[in-house]
Every structure is written in C-alpha cells, then in structure tokens.
N, C-alpha and C positions, 0 to 999 in steps of 0.2 A: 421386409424385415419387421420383425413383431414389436412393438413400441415394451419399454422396459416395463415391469411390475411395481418396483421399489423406487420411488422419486429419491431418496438419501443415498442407496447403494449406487446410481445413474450418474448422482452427481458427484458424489466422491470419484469414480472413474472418470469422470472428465476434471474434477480438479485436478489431481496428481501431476499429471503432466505439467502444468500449471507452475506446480509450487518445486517440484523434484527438482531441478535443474539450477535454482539460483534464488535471490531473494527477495527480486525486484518485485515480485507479484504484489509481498505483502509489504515493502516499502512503499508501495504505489497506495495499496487499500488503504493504509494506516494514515497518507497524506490525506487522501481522499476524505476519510473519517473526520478529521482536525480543518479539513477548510471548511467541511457542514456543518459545523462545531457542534460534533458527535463525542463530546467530551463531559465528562464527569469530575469535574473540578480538572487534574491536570493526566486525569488515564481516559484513553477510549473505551465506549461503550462497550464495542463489539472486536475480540480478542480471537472470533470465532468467524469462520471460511465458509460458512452454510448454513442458509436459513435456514428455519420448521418447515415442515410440510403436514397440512392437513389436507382432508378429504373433503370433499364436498357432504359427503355422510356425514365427517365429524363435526360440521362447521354447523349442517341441521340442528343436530344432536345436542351442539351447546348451547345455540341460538335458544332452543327452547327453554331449559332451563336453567339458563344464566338470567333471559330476560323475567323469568316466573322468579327470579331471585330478587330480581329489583324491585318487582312490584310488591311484592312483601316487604323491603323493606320499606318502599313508602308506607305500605298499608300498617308495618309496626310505627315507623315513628308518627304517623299521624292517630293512632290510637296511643299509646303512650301519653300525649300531651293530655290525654282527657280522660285515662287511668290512672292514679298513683298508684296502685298495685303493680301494674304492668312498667311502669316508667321508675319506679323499686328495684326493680329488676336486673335494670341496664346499669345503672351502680354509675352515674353521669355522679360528676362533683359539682359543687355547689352552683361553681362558677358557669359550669357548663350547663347547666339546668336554666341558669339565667338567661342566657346569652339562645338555649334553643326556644325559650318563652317568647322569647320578643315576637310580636307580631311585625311583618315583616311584607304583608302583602298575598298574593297568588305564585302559584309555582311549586318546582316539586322540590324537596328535599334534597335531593343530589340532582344537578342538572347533569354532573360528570361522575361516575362511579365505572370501579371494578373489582373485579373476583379473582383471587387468586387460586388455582384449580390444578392438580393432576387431570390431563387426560389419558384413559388408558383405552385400548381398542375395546377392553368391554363396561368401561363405566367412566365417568366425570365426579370428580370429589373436589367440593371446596374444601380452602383452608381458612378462607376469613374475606371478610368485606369491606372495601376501600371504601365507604358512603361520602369522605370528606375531601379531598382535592389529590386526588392520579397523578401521580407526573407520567412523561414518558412517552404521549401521541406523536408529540412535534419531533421528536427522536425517535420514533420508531416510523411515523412515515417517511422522512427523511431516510433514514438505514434503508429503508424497500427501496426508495430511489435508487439509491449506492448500487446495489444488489442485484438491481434491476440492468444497471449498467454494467455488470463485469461483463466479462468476454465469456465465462462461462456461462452466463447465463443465456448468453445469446444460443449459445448450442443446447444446453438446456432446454430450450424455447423448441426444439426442434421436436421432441417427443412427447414434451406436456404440455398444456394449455392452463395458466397461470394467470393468477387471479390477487390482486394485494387489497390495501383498503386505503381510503380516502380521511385519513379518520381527522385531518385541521377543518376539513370543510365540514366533515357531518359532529363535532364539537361547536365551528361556527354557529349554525344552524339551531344547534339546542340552547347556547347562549343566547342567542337572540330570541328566541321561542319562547326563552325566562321572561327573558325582556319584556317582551310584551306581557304575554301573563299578570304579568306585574303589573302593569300600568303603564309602560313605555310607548311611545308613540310613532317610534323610526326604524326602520329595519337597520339604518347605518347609526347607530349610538357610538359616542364616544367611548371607548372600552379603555379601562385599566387591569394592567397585569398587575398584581401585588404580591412580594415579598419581600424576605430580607437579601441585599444587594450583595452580599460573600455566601448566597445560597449554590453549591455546586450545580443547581440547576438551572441559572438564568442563562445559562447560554438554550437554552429551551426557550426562555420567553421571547426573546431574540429570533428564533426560529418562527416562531407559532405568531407573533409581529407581522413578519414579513409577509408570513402569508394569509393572516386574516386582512392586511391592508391590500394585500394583490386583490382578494376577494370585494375590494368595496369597504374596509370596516375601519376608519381611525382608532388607531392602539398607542397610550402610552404604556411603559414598565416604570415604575417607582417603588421605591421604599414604604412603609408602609409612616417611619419618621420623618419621610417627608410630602405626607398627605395635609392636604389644609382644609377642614370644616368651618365655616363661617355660620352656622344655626342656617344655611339655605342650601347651600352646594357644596362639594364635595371637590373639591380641585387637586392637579397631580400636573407638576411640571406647567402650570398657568394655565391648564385646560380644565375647564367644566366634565366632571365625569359623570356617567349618566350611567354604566355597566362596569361591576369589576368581575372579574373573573378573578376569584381569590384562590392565590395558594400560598399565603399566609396560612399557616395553620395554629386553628382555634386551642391548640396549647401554650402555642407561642403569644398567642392575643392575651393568655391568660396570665403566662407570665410576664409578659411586658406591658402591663396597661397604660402605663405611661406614652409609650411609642407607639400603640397602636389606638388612642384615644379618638383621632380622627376619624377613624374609619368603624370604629362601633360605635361612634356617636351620630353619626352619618346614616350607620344602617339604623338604628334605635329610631331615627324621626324620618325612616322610610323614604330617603328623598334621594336614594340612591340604590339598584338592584344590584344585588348581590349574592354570586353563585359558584361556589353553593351558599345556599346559606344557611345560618350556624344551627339548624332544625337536623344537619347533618349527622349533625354527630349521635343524635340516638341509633341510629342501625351502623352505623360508622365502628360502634365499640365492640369489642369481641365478644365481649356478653351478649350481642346481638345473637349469636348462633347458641347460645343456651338458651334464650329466648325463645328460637323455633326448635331447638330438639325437645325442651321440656313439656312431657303429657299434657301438666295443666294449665296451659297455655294451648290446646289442639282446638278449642273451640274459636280460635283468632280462624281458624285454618281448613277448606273444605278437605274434605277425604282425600280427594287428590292431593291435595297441598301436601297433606303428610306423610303419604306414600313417597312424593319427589324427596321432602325435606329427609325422610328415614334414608332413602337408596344416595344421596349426594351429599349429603352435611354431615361432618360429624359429631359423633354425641359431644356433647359440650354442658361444662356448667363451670356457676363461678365458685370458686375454693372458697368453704366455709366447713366449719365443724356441723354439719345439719344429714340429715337423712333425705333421701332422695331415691330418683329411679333412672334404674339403667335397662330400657326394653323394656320395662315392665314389672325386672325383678327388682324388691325393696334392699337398698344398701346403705352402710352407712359412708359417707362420700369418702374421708380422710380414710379412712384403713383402706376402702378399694381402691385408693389409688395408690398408697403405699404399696400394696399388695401387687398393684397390675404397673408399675411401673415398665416393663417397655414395651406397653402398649399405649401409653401416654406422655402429653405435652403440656407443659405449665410456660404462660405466657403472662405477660400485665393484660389487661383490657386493652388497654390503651397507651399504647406506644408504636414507636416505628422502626423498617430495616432491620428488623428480627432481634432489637432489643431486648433480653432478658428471657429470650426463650430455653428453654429448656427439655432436650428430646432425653424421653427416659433411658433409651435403648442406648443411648451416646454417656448415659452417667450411673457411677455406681449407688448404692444404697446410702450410704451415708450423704454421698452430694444430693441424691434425689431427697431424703429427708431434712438437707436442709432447706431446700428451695419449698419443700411444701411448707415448712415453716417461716421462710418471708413472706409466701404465698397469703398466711392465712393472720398473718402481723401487720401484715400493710395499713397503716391509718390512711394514705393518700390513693384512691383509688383501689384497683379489684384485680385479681388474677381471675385467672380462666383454668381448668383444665380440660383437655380435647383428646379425645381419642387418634391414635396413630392413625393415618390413613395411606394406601399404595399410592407410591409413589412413580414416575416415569423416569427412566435415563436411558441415554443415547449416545453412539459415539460420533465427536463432532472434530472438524482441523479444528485444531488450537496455535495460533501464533504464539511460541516462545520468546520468553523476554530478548533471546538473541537473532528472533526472526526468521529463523526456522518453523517447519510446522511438523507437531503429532497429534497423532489420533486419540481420544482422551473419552472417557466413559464419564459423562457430565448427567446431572440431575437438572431436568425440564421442567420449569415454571412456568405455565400457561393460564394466563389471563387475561379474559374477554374486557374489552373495556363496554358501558354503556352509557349511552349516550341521552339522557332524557327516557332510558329504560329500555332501549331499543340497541341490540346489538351491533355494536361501528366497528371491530377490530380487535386486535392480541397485542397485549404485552408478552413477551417471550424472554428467560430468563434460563442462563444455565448456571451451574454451579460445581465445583468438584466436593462440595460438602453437603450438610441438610439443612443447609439454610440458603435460598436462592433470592438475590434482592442485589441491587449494583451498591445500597448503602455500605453491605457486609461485606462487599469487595466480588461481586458475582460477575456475569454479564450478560450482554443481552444481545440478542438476532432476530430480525423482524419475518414476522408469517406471513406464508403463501397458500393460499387454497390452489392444488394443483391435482390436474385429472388427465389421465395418459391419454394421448391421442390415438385414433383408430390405425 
C-alpha cells in the first residue's frame, strides 16, 4: 500500500473515528493539557486536535534564513551602540537607551529570540522580531509530548517518520553558553526565573524548572519584588543567583523601577548574568524591520543580505510626515499610506499580543485615518507601518466550548524560535481572525517535521 502524500489529510482520516462517536477523546486531551499545566491563565493552549506538519524542505528553508535574521540582528544592535544615526532610527525611549548602554560583560544580545513568520510552499515572510524574552518552549515541548502520546499518533507513526524538537534542553544550553561568556565559571549556575507572580505564564516557569533541574541546573522562579541586592549578590528565595533567565520585560522594568530595583541594580555592577540582556531591545523593536528594509541603511548589509531581507521582510518604516522610499520609487510616506491602505499595517514599535495593531484591509478610511493620526501624535514611543504580507490558513479539529469537534479554516503563525542564533524549534499559532497570538485569545499546536515513509 503506497504511504499517504498529504500528512493533515492522513491525519484527519484517522482522527474522525476518534472524535465522531462520543466525547471522551477530548475530555481526556483537555485533562491531559491542565495536568501539564498547558494553561494560559485559566483556558488551554491547544483548542485544536492536530499538529503543523512541516517538510523536511521547509524546515532547510527556514533554518536558513531565520538564523541569517538573528545574526543581523546582533550585527544591528551591536552597531547601533556606536552609531547615533543608526541607533536614531530604532526610536528606543530614554529609558531604554539607558538600560541597553549598560555595559554588562560578553554575550549575545538575545540568547532566546523569535520570528514571527507566514510560511507558504513558495516563500517565508516575517512579521516582526521577538529579540527580548519568547514565551512558549516549555509549552510547546511539552504539547509535542501530549501529541506524541495520542493514540492517533501512534497510527500516525505508521506512514510518517516524525521528528519534534528538544527545544528546554537546547535554551539550557544557550543559557549556560551566556553564562560563560560572561564570565561565569560553572556549567551548573544557580539560575533564576523572573517575573511578575499573576503573569498567565508562570505555570511555564514551573515547567522549564522541572526540567532544567532534571538536566543538572538548580532553578529558582521569583518575583522580581522579591529579589534582594546587597551591592555583592543578587539573592532570590535565600539563594545566591549567579543566572537569571529574564522574562520580566524591560517595559515593565521601566515602569516599575521601584520593584524591579534589585535586579537592574545587580545587572548595572555586573555581578550577575543576565539573558537576555537589556542590549535586547534595540533589534527587539519593530522599527528594527525599517531598519533593514530602509536603502540607506544597505551598506550595514552584503548584496546577499538585501536580496534575503527584499524577498522575506517586509517594507517597513516608522510613521512620520517625511519623504522616503518604497523599492526605489520617491514617496511621500503619509499620503502613501492613506492611499495604499489595504495594503498596510500600523502597529506601536513596541508593544505586545497584537496591541494596537491595525490591519488596513480590516478598517474603513476614516478609522484608518484615524489611526495614522495617533500614529504620527504619539510623544511616548514610535509606530511602524508594514506592508501586508500572504498569509497561511489551514483547516484544523477545533474543540468546541461543548466538546464537540469541527473543522474550522484557521490562520497559521509559525515561528522559529532561536536559540543563541541557531535554529531550536516552532512556535505555532492559529487563529480564526488576523491576528494570531494566545494573548489576543488565539491558540497554539506544537510542530513536527514529518516525511512519508517508503
């Protein structure tokens, strides 16, 4: 018998049976989900009966130029710090300009990053760069496990050869890599997780815990108000920390300095590694992709460079009343995008879970001119506009709030996480709207690289 062509169509004919009959299937998965604590404050992640399926082709194909994305962004924000023209650019606030000055040691700028990406069978487009602290490994290896275990996968197993990712141990790996870098002296460092304690993602740190300890690595999780600097060390729950893996993020630092005084006071006298660290947030901001689409700005970039960045990124700049280029041809920016509304997206720089986005195609003239007009008022920070780019959708089981399942034409967010710049895995993200992200209420299904057997 010839092995299937289509891994989605393969697998849905072996779910059905499955789910058609009763409802125990997905009372079982949806347990399973909550004992992994596969939970997003109090909804499960994954709403959805079937993973992504990539190719071995596809998995090349982004491999290459996801990791040519990270290295540009190191290679921007470490030019930045020693241009003010170029570091003008990224539209960082005050605060944050501060906070990426600090000298801070050896190491890269993002030890953990990702791209948020369409992949389509003839082309990969980002949408924006994650440089400052990812959620979602430790729940998204975990979901593979799950996944791994149905029953249908086991039949599954029978035609394809399936392939997941490792991705707590190769984040281990790159944390510790900082470590050193840095000046650290032990493969096993004390590590601290840090955020705030009602963040809907500590049941993540809790995960990513268990299994950096299984690995050999002492982990606490704390608050970041309750970190203690004595001008020597850096303490968390009575223990000396030596690594934090921060997902505090450097907006929240900014606006609570009071409660996170500890721990930028800690980093500031260097006596504690810290990753990312806050050097992040220059390629981290959306104006990072105006950065590399903009002409004058091509000399940062070999010939290659700009051939990827033209065919994968799209045009981007940040909203101002100024004259600029698109391809080539001279426009002035405000009318062309009045003009090309739905072809474009106005966004903040810097924000998160698809705050404040705005798709043109989704809004009429008047709301789209109003928003170029917050756009270009803003005193606190930068908009972006971005060109539309193709998107992917797919039809996926969806578990209904009554626990039934249908077939549901969902929009696919796929993104590569990297890991010290080196490709570790997918975040994978559906959505019935245009905006895909679990903060906006989306969900997620973890990838398999899969290749039909002979």
């Amino acid at each position: 018998m010839a092995s299937p062509k289509d891994p989605a169509e393969h697998w849905h004919a072996l779910l059905k049976p499955y789910v058609a009959s009763s409802r125990e299937f997905t009372e079982k998965f949806y347990a399973t989900l909550r004992a992994h604590k596969l939970t997003f404050g109090n909804r499960v992640h994954c709403p959805f009966l079937r993973p992504f399926f990539l190719s071995p082709e596809d998995e090349q194909r982004v491999r290459t130029v996801a990791e040519k994305m990270a290295e540009l962004g190191e290679r921007v924000a470490a030019a930045a710090l020693s241009d003010p023209a170029l570091f003008k650019q990224l539209r960082l606030r005050e605060g944050e300009e501060r906070l990426a000055r600090m000298h801070t040691g050896f190491g890269p700028a993002s030890t953990a990053s990702r791209l948020d990406a369409f992949l389509l069978p003839d082309s990969l487009k980002f949408a924006e760069y994650n440089g400052e602290s990812p959620a979602g490994s430790g729940y998204t290896e975990t979901l593979s496990e799950v996944f791994r275990d149905l029953p249908v996968m086991k039949e599954f197993a029978r035609s394809f050869e399936i392939h997941s990712y490792p991705l707590s141990a190769k984040l281990l790996d790159a944390l510790i890599a900082t470590y050193l870098d840095w000046g650290g002296d032990s493969k096993r460092p004390q590590m601290l997780i840090t955020d705030w304690r009602e963040v809907p993602t500590w049941s993540e740190f809790e995960i990513l815990k268990a299994r950096f300890e299984k690995m050999g690595v002492p982990v606490e999780i704390a608050d970041p108000r309750d970190l203690v600097f004595d001008g020597k060390t850096l303490s968390a729950n009575g223990k000396k920390i030596d690594l934090v893996y921060r997902r505090v993020l450097i907006n929240d630092i900014l606006a609570r300095p009071a409660e996170c005084k500890a721990l930028v006071d800690a980093y500031q006298a260097n006596v504690v590694c810290v990753a990312n660290n806050f050097r992040c947030k220059i390629p981290h901001v959306k104006a990072f992709f105006a950065v590399l689409t903009d002409e004058k700005n091509g000399g940062i970039f070999s010939f290659d460079e700009r051939e990827m960045i033209k065919k994968h990124v799209p045009w981007t700049r940040v909203m101002a009343d100024v004259q600029t280029a698109h391809y080539g041809e001279h426009i002035e920016l405000l009318a062309y995008v009045r003009r090309e509304r739905e072809r474009m997206v106005l966004k903040p720089s810097d924000e998160y879970g698809g705050t404040g986005v705005t798709l043109g195609w989704e809004t009429n003239e008047a709301a789209w001119d109003a928003a170029i007009e917050k756009a270009i008022s803003t005193k606190d920070g930068a908009w972006i506009v971005q060109e539309r780019i193709p998107i992917r959708r797919e039809v996926y089981p969806w578990v209904k709030p009554d626990g039934n399942v249908e077939f549901r034409d969902m929009l696919v967010d796929f993104a590569p996480y990297l890991f010290r710049g080196k490709l570790a895995g997918f975040l994978t993200r559906l959505s019935a709207t245009g905006l895909a992200n679990v903060t906006s209420g989306g969900g997620q299904v973890p990838a398999f690289r899969v290749c039909a057997k002979n």
